[in-house]
N, CA, C and O of each residue as an XYZ file, in Angstrom:
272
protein
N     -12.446    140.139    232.287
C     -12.457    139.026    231.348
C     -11.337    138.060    231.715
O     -10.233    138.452    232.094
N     -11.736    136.549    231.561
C     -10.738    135.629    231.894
C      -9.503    135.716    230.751
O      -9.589    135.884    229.534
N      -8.497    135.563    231.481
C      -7.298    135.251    230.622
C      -7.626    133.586    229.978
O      -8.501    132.772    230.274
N      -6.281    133.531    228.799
C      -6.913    132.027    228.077
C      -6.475    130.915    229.408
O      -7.104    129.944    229.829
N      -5.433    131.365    229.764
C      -4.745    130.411    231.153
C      -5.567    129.783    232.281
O      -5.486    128.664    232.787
N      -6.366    130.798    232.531
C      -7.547    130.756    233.636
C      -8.725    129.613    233.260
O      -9.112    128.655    233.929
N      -9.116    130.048    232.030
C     -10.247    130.054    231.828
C      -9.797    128.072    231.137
O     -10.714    127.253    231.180
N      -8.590    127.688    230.670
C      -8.286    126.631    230.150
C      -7.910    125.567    231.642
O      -8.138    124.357    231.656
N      -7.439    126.172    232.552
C      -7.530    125.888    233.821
C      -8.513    125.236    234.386
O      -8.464    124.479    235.356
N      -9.530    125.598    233.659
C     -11.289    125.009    234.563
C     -11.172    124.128    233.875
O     -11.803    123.350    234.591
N     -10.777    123.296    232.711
C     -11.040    121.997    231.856
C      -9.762    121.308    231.702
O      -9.621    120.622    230.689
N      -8.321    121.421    232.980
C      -7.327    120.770    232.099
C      -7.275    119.809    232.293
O      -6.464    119.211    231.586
N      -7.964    119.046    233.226
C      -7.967    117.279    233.473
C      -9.531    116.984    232.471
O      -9.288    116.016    231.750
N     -10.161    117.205    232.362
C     -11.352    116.828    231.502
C     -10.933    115.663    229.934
O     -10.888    115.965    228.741
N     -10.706    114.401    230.584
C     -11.058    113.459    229.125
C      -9.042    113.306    229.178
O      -8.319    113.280    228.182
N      -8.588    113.231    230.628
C      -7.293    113.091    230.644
C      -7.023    111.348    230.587
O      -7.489    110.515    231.364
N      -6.408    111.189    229.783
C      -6.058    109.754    229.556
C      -5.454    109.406    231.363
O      -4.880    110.166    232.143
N      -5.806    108.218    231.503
C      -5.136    108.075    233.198
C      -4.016    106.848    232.593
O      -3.285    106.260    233.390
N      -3.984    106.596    231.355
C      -3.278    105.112    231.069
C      -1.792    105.404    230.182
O      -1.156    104.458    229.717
N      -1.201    107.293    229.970
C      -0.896    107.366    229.957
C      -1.210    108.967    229.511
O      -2.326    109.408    229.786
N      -0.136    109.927    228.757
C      -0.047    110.829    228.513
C      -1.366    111.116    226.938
O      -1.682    110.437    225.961
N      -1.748    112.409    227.450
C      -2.945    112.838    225.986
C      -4.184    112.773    226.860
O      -4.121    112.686    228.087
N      -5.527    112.830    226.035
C      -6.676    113.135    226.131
C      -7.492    112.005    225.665
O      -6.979    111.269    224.823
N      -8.571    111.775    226.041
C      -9.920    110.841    225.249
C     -11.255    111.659    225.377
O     -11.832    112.089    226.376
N     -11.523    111.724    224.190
C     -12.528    112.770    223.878
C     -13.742    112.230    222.808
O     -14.382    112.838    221.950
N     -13.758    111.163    223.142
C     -14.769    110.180    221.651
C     -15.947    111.220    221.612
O     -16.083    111.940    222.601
N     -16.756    111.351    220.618
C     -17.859    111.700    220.275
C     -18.847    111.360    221.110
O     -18.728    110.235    221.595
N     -20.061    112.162    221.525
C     -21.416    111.902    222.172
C     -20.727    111.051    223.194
O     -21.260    109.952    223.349
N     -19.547    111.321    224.014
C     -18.969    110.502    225.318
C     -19.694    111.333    226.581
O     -20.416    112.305    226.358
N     -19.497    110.982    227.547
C     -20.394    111.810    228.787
C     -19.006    112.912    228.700
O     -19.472    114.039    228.534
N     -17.502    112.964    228.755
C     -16.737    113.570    228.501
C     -17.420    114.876    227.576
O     -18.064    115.850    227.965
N     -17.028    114.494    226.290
C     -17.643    115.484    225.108
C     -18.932    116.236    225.648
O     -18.988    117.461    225.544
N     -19.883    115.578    226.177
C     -21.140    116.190    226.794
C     -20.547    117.654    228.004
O     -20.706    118.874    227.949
N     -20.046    117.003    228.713
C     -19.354    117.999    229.593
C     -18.907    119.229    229.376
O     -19.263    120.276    229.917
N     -17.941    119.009    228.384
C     -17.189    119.877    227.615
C     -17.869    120.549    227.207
O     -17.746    121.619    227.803
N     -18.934    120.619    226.136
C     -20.208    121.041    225.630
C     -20.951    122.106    226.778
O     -20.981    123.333    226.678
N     -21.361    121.527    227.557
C     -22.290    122.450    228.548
C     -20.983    123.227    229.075
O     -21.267    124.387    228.774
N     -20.052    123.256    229.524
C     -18.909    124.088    229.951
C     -18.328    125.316    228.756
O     -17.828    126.361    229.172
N     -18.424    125.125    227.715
C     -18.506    125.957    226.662
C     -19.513    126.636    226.396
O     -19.351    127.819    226.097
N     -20.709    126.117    226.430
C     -21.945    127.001    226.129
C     -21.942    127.910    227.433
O     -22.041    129.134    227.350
N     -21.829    127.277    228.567
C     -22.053    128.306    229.608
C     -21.006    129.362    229.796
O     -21.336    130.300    230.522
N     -19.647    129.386    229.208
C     -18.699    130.136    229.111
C     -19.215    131.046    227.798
O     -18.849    132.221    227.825
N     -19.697    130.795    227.119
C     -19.900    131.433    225.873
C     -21.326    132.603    226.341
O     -21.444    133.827    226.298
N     -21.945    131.832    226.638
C     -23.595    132.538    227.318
C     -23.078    133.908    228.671
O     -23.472    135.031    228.989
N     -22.347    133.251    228.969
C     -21.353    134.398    230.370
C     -21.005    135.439    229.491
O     -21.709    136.440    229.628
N     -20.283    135.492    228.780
C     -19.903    136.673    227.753
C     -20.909    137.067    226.879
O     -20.360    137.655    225.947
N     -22.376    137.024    226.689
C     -23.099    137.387    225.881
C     -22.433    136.958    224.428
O     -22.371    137.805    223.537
N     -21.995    135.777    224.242
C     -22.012    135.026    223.041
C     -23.164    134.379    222.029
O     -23.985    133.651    222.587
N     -23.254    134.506    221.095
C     -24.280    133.234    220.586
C     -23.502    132.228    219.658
O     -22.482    132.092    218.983
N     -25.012    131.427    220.196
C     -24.194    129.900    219.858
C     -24.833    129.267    219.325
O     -26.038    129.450    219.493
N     -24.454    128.340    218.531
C     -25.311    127.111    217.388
C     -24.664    125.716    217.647
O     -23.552    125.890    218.144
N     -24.881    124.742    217.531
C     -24.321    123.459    217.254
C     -24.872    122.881    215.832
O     -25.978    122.347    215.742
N     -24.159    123.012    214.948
C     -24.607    122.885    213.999
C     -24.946    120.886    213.539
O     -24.808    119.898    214.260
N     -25.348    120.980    212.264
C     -25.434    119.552    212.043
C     -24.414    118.334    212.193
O     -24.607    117.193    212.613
N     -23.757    118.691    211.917
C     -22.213    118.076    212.750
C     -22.054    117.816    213.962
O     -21.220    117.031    214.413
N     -23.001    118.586    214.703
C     -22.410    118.450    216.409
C     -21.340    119.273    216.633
O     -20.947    119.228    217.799
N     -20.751    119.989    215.928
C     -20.091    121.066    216.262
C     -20.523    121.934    216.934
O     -21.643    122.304    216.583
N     -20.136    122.397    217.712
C     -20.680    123.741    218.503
C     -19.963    125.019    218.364
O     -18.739    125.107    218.464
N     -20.655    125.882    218.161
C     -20.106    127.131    217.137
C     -20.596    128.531    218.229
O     -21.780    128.821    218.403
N     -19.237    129.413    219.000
C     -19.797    130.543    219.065
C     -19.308    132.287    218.876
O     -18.157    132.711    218.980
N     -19.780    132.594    218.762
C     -19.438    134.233    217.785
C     -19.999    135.565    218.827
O     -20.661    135.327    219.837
N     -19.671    136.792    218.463
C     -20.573    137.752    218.881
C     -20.727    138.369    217.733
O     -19.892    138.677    216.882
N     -22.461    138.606    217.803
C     -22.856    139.361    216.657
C     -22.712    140.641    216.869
O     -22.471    140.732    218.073
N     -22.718    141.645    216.421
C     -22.622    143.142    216.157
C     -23.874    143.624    216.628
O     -24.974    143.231    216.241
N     -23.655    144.470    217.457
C     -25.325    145.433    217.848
C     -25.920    145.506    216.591
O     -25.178    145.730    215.634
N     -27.212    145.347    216.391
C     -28.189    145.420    215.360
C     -28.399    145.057    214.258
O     -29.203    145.395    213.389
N     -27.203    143.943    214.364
C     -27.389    142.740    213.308
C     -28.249    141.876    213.119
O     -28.924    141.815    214.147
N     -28.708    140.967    212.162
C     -29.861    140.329    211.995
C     -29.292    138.793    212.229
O     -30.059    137.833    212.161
């Protein structure tokens, strides 16, 4: 299993301000999109499940063997 270091490593320039120090991360940006598929596929790697709920939040958990 990835450490948090590693695994935060694969996204630390992603939505890096170039105009000075911080991040830009607007909503529905091709950025945010990115981010999105890079999470789900990190989440799906670990046998996670996942929702994006009405918000556009993207939400993921592990359920318990033989949960509903």
């Amino acid at each position: 299993m990835s450490d948090v270091v590693s695994l935060l490593s694969q996204i630390e320039d992603t939505g890096r301000d170039t105009r000075g120090p911080g991040y830009q991360r607007p909503g529905f940006s091709a950025t945010e999109r990115e981010l999105r598929e890079w999470f789900l596929a990190e989440a799906d790697r670990r046998g996670l499940d996942t929702e994006i709920d009405a918000n556009g939040i993207t939400w993921a958990w592990a359920t318990p063997q033989g949960a509903n």
